[in-house]
C-alpha positions in Angstrom: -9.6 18.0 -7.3 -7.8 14.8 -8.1 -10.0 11.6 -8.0 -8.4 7.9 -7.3 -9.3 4.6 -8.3 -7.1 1.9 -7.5 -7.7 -1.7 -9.1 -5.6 -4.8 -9.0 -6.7 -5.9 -5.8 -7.1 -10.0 -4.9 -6.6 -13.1 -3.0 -3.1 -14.3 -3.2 -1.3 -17.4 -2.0 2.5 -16.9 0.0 5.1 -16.1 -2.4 2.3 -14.9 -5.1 2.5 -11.7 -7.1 -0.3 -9.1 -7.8 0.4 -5.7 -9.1 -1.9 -3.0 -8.0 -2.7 0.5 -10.4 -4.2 3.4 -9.5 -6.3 5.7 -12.1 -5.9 9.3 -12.3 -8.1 12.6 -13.0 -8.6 15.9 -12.8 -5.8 17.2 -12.9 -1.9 17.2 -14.5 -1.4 14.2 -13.3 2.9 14.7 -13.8 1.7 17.5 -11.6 1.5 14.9 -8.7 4.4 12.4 -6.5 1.8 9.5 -5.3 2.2 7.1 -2.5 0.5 3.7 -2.1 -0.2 3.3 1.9 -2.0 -0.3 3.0 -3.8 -0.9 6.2 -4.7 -4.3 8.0 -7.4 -4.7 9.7 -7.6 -3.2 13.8 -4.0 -1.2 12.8 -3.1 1.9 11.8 -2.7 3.2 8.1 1.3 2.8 6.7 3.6 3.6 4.6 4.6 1.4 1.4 6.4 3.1 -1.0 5.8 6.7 -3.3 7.5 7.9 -6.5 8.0 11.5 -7.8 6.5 13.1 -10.6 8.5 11.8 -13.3 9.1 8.4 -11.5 12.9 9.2 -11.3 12.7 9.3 -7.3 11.5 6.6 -5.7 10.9 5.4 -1.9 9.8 2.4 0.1 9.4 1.3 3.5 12.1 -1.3 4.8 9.9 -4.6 4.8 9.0 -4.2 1.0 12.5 -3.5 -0.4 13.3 -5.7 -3.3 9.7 -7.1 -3.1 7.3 -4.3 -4.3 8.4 -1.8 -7.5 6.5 1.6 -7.7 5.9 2.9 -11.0 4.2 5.5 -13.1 2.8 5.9 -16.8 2.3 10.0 -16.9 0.2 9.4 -20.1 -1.8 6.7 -19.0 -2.3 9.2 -15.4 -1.9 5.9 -14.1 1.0 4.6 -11.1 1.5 1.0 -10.8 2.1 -1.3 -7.5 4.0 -4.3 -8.2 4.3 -6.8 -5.6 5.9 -9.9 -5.6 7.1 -12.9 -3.2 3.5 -11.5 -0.8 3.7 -12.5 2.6 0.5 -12.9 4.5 1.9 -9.4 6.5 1.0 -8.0 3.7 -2.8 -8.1 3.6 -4.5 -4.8 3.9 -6.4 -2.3 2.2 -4.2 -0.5 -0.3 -4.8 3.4 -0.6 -3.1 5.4 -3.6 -2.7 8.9 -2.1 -1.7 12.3 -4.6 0.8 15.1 -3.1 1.3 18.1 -5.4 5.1 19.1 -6.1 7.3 17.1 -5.2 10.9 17.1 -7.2 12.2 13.8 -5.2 10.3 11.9 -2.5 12.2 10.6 0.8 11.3 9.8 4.3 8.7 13.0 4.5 6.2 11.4 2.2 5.8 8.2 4.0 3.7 10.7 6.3 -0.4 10.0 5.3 -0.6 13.4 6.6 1.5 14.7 3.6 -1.0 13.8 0.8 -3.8 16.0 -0.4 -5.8 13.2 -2.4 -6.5 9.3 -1.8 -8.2 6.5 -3.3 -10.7 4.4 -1.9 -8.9 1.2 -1.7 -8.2 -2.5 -2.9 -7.9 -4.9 -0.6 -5.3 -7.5 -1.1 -5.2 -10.7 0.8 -2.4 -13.2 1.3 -3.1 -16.5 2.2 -0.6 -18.5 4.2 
């Protein structure tokens, strides 16, 4: 078992920044690519961005290109969420998900239905 705690969550103005982390254990956490995921209230859970084991692959979805930066500290078990220049599109609930062995990450793990573990959120708000 893998638990997840993700912190970091807050009310933000338009163009603000917040960076998001997500707290590992259990397991070998280098063991593990991770995904963040957000979901807005009445729509569907999506895809934000994930990052391999070592944190040498990375992947986002479109919309958060040059605005979000996933990262990872393997001896802190700890993957970070860095979001800057928020948009109020951008509120949600935001889920930190585990997948075990993954050498690169690409367009297959911006499936939920990929991930074996997930956090129990932070919400993150962005006021217009």
């Amino acid at each position: 078992q893998v638990q997840l705690v993700e912190s970091g969550g807050g009310l933000v103005q338009t163009g603000g920044s917040l960076r998001l982390s997500c707290a590992a254990s259990g397991r070998t956490f280098s063991d593990y690519a991770m995904g963040w995921f957000r979901q807005a209230p009445g729509k569907e859970r999506e895809f934000v961005a994930a990052i391999n084991w070592s944190g040498g692959s990375t992947y986002y979805r479109d919309s958060v290109k040059g605005r979000f930066t996933i990262s990872r500290v393997n001896a802190k078990n700890t993957v970070y969420l860095q979001m800057n220049s928020l948009k109020p599109d951008d509120t949600g609930a935001y889920y930190c998900a585990a997948v075990l062995n993954r050498g690169s990450v690409s367009q297959r793990d911006s499936s939920a239905e990929e991930y074996d573990y997930w956090g129990q959120g932070t919400q993150v708000t962005v006021s217009s």
